[in-house]
C-alpha positions in Angstrom: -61.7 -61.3 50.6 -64.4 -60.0 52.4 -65.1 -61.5 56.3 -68.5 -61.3 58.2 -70.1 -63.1 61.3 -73.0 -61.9 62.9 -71.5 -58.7 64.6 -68.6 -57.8 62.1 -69.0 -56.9 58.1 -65.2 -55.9 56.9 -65.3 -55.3 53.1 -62.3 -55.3 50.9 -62.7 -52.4 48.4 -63.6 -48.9 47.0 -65.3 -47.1 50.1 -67.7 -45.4 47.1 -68.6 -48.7 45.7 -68.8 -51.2 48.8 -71.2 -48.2 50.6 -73.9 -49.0 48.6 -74.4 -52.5 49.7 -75.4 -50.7 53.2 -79.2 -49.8 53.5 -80.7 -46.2 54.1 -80.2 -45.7 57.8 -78.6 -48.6 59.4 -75.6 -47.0 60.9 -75.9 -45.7 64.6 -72.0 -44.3 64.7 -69.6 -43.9 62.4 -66.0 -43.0 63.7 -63.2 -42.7 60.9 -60.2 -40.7 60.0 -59.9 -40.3 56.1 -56.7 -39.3 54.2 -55.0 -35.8 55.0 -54.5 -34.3 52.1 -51.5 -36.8 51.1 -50.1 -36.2 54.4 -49.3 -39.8 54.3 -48.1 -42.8 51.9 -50.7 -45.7 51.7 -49.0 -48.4 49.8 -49.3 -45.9 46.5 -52.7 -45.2 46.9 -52.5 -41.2 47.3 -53.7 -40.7 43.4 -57.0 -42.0 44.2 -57.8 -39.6 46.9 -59.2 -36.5 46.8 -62.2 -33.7 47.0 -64.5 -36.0 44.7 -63.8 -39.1 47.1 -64.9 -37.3 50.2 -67.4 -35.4 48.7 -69.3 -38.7 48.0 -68.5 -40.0 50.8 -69.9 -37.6 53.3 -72.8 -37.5 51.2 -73.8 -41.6 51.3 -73.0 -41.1 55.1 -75.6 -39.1 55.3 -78.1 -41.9 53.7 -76.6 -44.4 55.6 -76.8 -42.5 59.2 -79.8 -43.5 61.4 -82.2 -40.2 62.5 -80.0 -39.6 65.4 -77.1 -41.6 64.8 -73.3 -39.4 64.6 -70.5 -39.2 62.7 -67.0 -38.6 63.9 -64.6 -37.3 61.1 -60.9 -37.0 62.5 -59.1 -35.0 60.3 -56.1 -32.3 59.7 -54.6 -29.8 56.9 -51.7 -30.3 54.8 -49.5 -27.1 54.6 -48.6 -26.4 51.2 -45.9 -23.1 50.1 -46.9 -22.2 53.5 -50.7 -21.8 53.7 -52.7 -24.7 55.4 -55.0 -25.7 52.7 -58.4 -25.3 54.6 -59.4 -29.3 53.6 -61.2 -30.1 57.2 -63.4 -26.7 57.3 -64.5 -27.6 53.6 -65.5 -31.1 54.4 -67.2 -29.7 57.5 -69.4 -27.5 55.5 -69.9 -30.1 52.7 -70.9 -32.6 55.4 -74.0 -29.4 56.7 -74.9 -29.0 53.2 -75.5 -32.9 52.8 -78.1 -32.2 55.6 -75.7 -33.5 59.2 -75.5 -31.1 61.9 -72.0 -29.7 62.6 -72.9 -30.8 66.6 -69.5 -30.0 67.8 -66.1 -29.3 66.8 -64.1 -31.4 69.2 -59.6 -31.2 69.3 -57.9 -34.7 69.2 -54.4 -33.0 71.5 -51.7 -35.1 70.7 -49.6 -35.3 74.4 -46.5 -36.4 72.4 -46.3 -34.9 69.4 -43.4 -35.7 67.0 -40.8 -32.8 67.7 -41.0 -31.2 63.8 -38.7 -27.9 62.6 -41.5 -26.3 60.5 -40.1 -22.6 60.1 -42.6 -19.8 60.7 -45.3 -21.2 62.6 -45.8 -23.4 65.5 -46.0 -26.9 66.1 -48.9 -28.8 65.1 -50.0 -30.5 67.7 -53.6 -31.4 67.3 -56.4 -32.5 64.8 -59.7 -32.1 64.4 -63.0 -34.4 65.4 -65.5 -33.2 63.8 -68.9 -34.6 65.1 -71.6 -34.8 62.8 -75.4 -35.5 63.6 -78.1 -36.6 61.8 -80.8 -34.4 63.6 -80.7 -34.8 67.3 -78.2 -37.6 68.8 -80.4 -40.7 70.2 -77.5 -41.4 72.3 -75.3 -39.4 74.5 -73.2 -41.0 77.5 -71.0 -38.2 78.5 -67.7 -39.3 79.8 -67.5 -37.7 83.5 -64.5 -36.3 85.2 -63.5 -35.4 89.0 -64.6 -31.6 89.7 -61.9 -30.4 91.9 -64.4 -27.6 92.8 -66.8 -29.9 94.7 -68.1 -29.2 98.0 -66.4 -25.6 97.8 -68.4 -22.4 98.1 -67.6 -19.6 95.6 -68.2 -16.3 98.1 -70.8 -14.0 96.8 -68.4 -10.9 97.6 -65.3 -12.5 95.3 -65.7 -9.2 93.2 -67.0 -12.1 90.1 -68.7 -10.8 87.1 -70.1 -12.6 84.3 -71.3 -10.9 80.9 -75.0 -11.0 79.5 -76.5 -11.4 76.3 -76.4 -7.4 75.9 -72.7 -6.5 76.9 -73.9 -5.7 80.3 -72.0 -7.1 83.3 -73.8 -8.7 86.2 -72.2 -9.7 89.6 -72.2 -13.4 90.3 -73.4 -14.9 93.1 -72.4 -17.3 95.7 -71.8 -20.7 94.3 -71.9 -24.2 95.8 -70.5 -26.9 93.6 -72.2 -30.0 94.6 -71.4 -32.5 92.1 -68.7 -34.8 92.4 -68.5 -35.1 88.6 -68.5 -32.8 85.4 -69.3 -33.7 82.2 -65.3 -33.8 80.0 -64.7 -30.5 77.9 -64.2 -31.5 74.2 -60.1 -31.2 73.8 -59.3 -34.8 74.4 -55.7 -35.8 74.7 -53.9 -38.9 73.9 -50.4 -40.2 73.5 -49.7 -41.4 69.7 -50.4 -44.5 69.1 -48.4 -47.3 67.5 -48.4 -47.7 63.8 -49.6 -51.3 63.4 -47.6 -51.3 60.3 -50.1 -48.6 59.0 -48.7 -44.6 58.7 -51.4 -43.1 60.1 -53.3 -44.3 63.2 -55.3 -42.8 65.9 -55.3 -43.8 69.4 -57.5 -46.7 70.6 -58.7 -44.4 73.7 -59.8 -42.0 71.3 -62.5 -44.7 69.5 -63.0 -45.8 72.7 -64.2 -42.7 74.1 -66.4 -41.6 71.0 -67.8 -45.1 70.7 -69.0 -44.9 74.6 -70.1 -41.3 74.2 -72.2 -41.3 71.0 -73.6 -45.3 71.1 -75.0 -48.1 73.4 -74.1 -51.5 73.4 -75.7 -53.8 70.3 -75.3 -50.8 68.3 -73.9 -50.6 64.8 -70.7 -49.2 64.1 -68.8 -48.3 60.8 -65.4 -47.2 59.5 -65.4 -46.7 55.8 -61.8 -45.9 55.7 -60.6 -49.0 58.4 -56.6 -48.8 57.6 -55.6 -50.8 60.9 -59.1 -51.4 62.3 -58.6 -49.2 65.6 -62.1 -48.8 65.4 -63.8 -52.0 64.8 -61.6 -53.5 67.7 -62.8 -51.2 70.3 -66.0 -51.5 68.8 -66.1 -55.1 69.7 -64.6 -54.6 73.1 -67.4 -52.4 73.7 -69.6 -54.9 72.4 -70.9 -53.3 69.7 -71.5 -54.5 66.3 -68.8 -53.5 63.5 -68.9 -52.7 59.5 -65.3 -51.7 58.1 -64.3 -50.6 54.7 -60.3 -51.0 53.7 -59.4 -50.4 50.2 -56.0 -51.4 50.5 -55.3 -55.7 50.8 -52.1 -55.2 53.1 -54.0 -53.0 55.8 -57.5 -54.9 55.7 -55.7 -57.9 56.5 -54.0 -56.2 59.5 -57.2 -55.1 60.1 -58.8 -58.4 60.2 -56.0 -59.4 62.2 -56.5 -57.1 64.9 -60.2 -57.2 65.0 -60.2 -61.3 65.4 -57.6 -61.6 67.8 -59.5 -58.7 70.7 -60.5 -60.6 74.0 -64.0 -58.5 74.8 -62.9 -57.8 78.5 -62.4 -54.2 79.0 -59.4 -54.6 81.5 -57.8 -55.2 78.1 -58.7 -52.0 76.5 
């Protein structure tokens, strides 16, 4: 069932298995969003999920990661009899101990959140992205934004104070902001996205804007848990190459779907 051309690989099958048919090193980027800790229903496929999955997952990442190549691992908690059950700081920490660098720990703000009733604590309205590094990142196009405090002049006697290293605090000094442009903080928001008949997707912008950040064009890009292939279709928008993994039939043909039918013209993105 698989499919492949010259710039997409999609595989039909265990993620565990169909990983090792990938040699040491030949991913630049992975961007993926395993299971949440049965937060969702994937056509009955819950029971085969769980701690040894992404264990052995993070860890063939790790072989399969170029020196400098990144990993972006979208993930939340279950809450179970009221405690969040910790799942995304412990694949975190797994993932440093299979040798990545925890590079930054980057919120995915959801703009629309479904309104939820969940007793004695707040909303959730946000996930995490972790990014993961295989040493330093080779590639890093940061995603620039409008600073509003360009061409203004921060007066040296505005009373400003900023703390040192020791405790101490030091008066600031007059600052001129001469850049049009700043470099995007790392809590990213987007709108929920639509299902594509799969329960849990993330927003195309949200691929898109790792995929630009952490890659270049001709690059290699892999999902080993594809569901609706968000990311392989913006990876081929962006022109990059694409391997996907999809264990279930239903969602890897949706997948396929949705990957062959994108135009590569990025007024369509």
């Amino acid at each position: 069932m698989d499919y492949k051309n010259d710039k997409v690989w999609l595989m039909q099958g265990d993620c565990l298995e169909r990983m090792k048919e990938l040699p040491d090193g030949s991913i630049d980027l992975t961007v993926t969003s395993p299971p949440y800790d049965n937060l969702r229903n994937y056509n009955g496929n819950n029971a085969l999920w769980g701690e040894h999955v992404w264990k052995a997952a993070i860890k063939d990442l790790y072989r399969v990661t170029k020196d400098g190549g990144v990993v972006v691992w979208v993930v939340a908690d279950a809450t179970i009899k009221g405690s969040e059950t910790g799942t995304s700081f412990k694949q975190a920490l797994w993932a440093m101990e299979c040798g990545f660098r925890l590079h930054d720990t980057m919120i995915y703000q959801k703009v629309n959140p479904v309104p939820n009733e969940v007793g004695f604590r707040y909303q959730a309205a946000f996930e995490y992205m972790f990014v993961f590094t295989r040493g330093k990142p080779k590639s890093f196009n940061p995603i620039m934004v409008p600073c509003a405090m360009y061409g203004k002049v921060k007066p040296k006697r505005d009373g400003r104070q900023f703390r040192q290293v020791d405790g101490t605090m030091k008066a600031s000094h007059g600052l001129k902001y001469n850049k049009p442009e700043k470099f995007r903080h790392n809590i990213w928001q987007y709108a929920l996205s639509g299902a594509h008949a799969h329960p849990a997707t993330f927003p195309e912008a949200l691929a898109r804007d790792h995929i630009l950040s952490w890659s270049n064009e001709g690059d290699t890009v892999f999902d080993p848990f594809m569901g609706s292939g968000t990311t392989g279709k913006m990876a081929k928008l962006l022109n990059r190459n694409f391997i996907g993994i999809e264990l279930d039939e239903d969602y890897f043909k949706i997948a396929q779907d949705r990957i062959n039918q994108t135009v590569v013209t990025m007024g369509r993105i």
